[in-house]
C-alpha positions as CSV (number, residue, x, y, z in Angstrom):
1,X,86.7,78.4,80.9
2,X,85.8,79.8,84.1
3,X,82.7,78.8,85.8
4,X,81.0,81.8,87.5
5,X,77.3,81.5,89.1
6,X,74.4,83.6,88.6
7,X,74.4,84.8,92.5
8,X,78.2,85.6,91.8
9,X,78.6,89.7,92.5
10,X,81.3,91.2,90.5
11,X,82.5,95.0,91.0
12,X,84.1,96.6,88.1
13,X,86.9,95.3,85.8
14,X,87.2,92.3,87.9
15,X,89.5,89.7,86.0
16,X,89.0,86.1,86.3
17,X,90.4,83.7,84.1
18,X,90.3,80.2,82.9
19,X,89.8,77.5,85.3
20,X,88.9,79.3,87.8
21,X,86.1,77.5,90.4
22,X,83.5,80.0,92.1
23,X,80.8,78.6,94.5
24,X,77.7,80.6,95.5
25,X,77.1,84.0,96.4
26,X,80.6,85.4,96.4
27,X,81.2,88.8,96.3
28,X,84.4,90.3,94.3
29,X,85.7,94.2,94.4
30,X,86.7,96.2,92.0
31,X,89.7,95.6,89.3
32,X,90.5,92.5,91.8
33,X,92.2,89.7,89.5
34,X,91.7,86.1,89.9
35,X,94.1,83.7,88.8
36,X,94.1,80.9,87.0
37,X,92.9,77.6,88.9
38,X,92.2,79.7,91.9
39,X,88.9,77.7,93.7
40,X,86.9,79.9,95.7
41,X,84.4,78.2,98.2
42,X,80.7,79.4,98.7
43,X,79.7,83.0,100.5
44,X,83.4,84.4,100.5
45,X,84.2,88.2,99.9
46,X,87.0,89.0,98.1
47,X,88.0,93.1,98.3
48,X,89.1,95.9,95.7
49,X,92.5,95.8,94.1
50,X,93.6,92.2,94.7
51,X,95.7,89.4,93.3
52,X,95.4,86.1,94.2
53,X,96.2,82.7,92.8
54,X,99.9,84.3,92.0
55,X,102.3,81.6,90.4
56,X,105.8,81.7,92.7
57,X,108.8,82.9,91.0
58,X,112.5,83.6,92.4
59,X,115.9,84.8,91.3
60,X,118.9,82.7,91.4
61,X,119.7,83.7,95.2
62,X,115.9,82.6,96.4
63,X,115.1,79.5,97.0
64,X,113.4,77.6,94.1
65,X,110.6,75.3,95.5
66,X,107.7,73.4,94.0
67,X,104.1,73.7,96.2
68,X,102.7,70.9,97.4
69,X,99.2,71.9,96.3
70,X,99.3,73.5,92.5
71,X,96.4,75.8,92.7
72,X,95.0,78.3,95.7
73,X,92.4,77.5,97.4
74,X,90.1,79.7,99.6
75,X,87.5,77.9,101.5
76,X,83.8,79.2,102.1
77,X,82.7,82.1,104.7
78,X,86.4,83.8,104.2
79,X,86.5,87.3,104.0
80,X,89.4,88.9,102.3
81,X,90.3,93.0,102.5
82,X,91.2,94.9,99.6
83,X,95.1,95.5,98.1
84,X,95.6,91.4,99.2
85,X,97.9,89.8,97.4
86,X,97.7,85.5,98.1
87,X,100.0,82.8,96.1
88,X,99.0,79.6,94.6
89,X,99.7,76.6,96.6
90,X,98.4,78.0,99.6
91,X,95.4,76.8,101.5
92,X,92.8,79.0,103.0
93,X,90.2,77.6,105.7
94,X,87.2,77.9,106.3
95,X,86.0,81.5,107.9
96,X,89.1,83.1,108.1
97,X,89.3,86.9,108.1
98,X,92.4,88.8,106.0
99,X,93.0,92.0,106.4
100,X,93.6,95.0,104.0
101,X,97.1,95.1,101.9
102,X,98.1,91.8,103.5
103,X,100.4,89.1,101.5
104,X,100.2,85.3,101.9
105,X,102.9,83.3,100.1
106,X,103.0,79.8,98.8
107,X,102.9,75.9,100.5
108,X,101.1,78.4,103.4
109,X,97.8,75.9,105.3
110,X,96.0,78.5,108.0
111,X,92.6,76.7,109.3
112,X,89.1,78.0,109.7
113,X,88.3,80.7,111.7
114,X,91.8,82.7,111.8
115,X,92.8,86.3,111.5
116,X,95.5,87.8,109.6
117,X,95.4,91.3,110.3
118,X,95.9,94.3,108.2
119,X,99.2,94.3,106.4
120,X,100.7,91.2,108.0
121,X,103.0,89.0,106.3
122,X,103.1,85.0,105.8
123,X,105.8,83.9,104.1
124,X,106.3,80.5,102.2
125,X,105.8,77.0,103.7
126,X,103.9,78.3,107.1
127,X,101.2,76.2,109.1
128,X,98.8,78.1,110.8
129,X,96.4,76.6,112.8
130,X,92.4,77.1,114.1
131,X,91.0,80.4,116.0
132,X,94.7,82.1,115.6
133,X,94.8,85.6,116.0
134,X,97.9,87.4,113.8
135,X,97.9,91.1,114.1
136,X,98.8,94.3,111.9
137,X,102.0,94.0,110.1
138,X,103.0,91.1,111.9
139,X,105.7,89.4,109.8
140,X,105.2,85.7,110.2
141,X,108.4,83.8,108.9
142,X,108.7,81.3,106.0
143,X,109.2,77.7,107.8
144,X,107.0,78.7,110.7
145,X,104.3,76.8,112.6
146,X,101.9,78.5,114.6
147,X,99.2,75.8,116.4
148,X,96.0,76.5,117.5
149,X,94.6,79.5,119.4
150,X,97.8,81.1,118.8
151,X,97.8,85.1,120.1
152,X,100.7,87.2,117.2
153,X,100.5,91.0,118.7
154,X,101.2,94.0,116.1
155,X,104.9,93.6,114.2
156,X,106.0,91.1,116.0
157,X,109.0,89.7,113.9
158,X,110.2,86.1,113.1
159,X,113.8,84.9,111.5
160,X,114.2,81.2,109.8
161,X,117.9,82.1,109.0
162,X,120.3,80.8,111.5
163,X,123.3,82.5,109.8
164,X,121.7,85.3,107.4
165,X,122.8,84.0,104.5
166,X,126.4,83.4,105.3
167,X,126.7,79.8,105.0
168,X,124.2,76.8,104.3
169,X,121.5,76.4,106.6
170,X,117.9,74.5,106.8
171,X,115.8,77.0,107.2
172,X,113.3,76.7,110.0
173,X,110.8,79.6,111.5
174,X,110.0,79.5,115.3
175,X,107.0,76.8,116.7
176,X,104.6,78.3,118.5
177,X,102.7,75.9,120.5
178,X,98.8,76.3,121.6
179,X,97.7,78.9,123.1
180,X,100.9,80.8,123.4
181,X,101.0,84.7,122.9
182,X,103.2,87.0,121.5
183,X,103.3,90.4,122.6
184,X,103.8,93.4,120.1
185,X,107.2,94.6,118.6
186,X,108.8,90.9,119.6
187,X,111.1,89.3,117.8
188,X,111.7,85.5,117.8
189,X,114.7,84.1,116.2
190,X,115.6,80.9,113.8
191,X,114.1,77.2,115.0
192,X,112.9,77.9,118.6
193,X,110.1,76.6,120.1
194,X,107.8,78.5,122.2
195,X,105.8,76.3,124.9
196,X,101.7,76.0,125.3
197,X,100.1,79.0,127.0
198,X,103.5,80.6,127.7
199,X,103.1,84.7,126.9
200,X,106.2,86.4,125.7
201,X,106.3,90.0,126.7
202,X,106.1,93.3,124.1
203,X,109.5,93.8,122.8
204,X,111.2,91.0,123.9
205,X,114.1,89.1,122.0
206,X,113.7,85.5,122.3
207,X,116.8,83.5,121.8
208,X,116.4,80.1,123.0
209,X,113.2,77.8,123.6
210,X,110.7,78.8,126.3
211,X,108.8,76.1,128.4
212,X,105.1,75.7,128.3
213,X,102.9,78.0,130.6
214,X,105.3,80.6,132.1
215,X,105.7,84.4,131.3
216,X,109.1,85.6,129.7
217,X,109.8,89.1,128.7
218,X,112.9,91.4,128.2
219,X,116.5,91.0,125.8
220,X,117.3,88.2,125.9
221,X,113.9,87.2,127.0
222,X,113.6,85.2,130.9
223,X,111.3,83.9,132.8
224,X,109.4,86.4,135.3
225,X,106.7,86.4,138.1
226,X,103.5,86.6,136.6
């Protein structure tokens, strides 16, 4: 059985189910579903119309991985939109906004105080670290580590797939180092490395890694004069 305190506030047809683990004064929208061994902290807002706690599953073409932490977890202060759909195995700091319709896959770790913005996309085994910003319909790739005070403008787009499927390849997202930021419409291709407090321009294509604190823009992305 679920555990639910009094100064829980449920909107209508709200499912929970067994071994779930509410703290205080959390706030949960209508027919939002909570799964199984979901733990939700204290003082976190969960929207209308979500899913979270969702068990991963795959066809015989995905790839079939175990997450390193069985159940979800969503830590206190978070605020969460409505229409959010987050998998188990994924850990969510403390504080950290999500915006409406968004989805958050498994093995995902984002620290306190981020933002995921409406309708962005984290795929599977992504870091994220503290006071990132991740703006609307950004798709962050699976493999993907974003450090701290990290700047994703509005669909910006990532790859983790060297060789798009042709032929066997560890699959590794971009590394955005500290501070960087990534202008809108971007898009960042398999395993490179983007260097601390370096800004990469709206709609640039970047190919190859990019030292720390310069300014790079165009396709292929290069370095410019700031």
């Amino acid at each position: 059985m679920s555990s639910i305190p009094k100064s829980t506030h449920l909107g209508h047809h709200v499912v929970i189910e067994d071994g779930v683990s509410i703290g205080e004064n959390v706030v949960i929208g209508h027919h939002t579903v909570i799964l199984q061994g979901t733990q939700i902290g204290e003082h976190v807002t969960i929207g209308s119309n979500c899913v979270v706690g969702i068990q991963p599953a795959a066809n015989e073409k995905m790839r079939k991985e175990s997450p390193t932490e069985r159940n979800l977890i969503i830590g206190a202060g978070t605020k969460i939109g409505h229409l959010v759909s987050i998998y188990a195995g994924s850990t969510i700091g403390r504080n950290v906004f999500i915006g409406d319709h968004a989805s958050i896959r498994e093995n995902v770790h984002i620290e306190e105080a981020s933002v995921i913005g409406r309708a962005a996309i984290i795929e599977l085994n992504t870091t994220i670290g503290k006071n990132c910003t991740i703006q609307t319909q950004a798709y962050v790739t699976g493999d993907t580590t974003l450090e701290d005070n990290v700047f994703i403008g509005p669909c910006v787009s990532m790859s983790n797939d060297k060789y798009m499927g042709a032929q066997a390849y560890t699959l590794k997202g971009p590394c955005i180092k500290q501070g960087a930021k990534i202008g809108n419409n971007a898009s960042l291709l398999p395993g490179i490395t983007i260097g601390s407090n370096t800004i990469v321009g709206a709609g640039a294509v970047v190919t190859k890694d990019v030292d720390t604190n310069i300014i790079v823009a165009g396709v292929p992305a290069k370095e410019i004069d700031a």
